[in-house]
C-alpha positions in Angstrom: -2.6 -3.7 -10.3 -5.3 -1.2 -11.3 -3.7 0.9 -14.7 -5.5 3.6 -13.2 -3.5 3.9 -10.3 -0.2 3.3 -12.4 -1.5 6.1 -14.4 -2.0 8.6 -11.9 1.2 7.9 -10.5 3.2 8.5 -13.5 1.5 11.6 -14.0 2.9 13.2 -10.7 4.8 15.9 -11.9 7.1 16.0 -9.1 9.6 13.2 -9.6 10.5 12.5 -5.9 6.1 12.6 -4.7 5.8 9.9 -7.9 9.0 7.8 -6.7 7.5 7.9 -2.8 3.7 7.3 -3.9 4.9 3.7 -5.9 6.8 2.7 -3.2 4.3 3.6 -0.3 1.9 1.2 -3.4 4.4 -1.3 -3.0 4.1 -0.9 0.8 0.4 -1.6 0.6 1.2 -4.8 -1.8 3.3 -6.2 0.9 1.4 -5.8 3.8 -2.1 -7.0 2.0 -1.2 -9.3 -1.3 -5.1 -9.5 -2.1 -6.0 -5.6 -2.0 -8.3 -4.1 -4.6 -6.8 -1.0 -5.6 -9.0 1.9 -7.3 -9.0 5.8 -8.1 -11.6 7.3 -5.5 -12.1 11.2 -5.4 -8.7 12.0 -7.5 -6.5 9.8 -5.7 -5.2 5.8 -5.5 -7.2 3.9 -2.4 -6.6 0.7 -1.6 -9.2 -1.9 -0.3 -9.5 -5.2 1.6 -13.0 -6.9 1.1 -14.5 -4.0 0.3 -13.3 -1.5 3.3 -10.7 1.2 3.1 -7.2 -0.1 4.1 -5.4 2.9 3.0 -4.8 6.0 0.5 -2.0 8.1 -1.1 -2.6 11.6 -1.9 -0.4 14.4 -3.3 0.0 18.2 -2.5 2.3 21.3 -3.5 4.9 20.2 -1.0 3.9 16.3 0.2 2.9 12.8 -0.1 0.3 11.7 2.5 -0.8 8.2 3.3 -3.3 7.5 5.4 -3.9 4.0 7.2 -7.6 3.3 7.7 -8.8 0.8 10.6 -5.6 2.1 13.2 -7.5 2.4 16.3 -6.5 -0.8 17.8 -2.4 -0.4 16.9 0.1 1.4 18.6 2.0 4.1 16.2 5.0 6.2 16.8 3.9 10.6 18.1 4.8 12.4 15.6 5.1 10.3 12.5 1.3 9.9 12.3 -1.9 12.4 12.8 -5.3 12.1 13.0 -8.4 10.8 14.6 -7.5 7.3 16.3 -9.3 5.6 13.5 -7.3 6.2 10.2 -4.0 7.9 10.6 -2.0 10.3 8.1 1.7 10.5 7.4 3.1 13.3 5.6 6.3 13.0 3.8 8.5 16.3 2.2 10.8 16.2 -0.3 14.0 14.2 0.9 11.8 12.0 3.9 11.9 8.4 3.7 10.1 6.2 5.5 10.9 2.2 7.0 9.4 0.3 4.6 9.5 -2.7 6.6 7.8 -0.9 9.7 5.1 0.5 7.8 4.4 -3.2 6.0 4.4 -4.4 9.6 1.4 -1.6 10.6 -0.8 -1.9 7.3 -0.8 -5.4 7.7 -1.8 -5.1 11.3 -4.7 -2.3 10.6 -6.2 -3.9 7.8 -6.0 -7.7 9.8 -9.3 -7.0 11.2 -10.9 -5.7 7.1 
């Protein structure tokens, strides 16, 4: 694990955006045990041989996490948005997510990486 990354993520002020952004980390451990991790334009991306596999960023009111490589899987309307290349998900204070479901689809988008 990059210390940059745990850095920025202890420095989210919000407590609940710094509690979702280490466990949607921990997703991205899961789903690709050999990702490169690194702090890219002010936020956390994750690599796979060298190619984007995903990305957490904060705003005012959200956590977003965007799954690069996602035009060959199926994802649920509505959870995701974006071109059919890299997809977002936005989550507000009090969402959760299905940790084992998103493993599931960043290990299948980043497969082909």
């Amino acid at each position: 694990m990059n210390p940059e990354v745990t850095d920025f993520i202890d420095a989210i002020k919000e407590p609940w955006q710094g509690e979702l952004a280490s466990s949607l980390r921990e997703v991205v451990y899961q789903a690709i045990p050999e990702v490169q991790e690194r702090i890219q334009y002010k936020k956390p991306h994750f690599l796979k041989n060298g190619k984007y596999a995903a990305v957490i960023s904060t705003s005012k009111d959200a956590v977003s996490f965007t799954v690069f490589n996602t035009s060959e899987i199926e994802l649920p309307e509505g959870l995701f948005d974006g071109p059919p290349e890299r997809k977002t998900m936005k989550l507000r204070q009090g969402q959760t997510f299905d940790s084992e479901q998103l493993v599931g689809w960043v290990s299948l988008a980043s497969a082909a990486l």
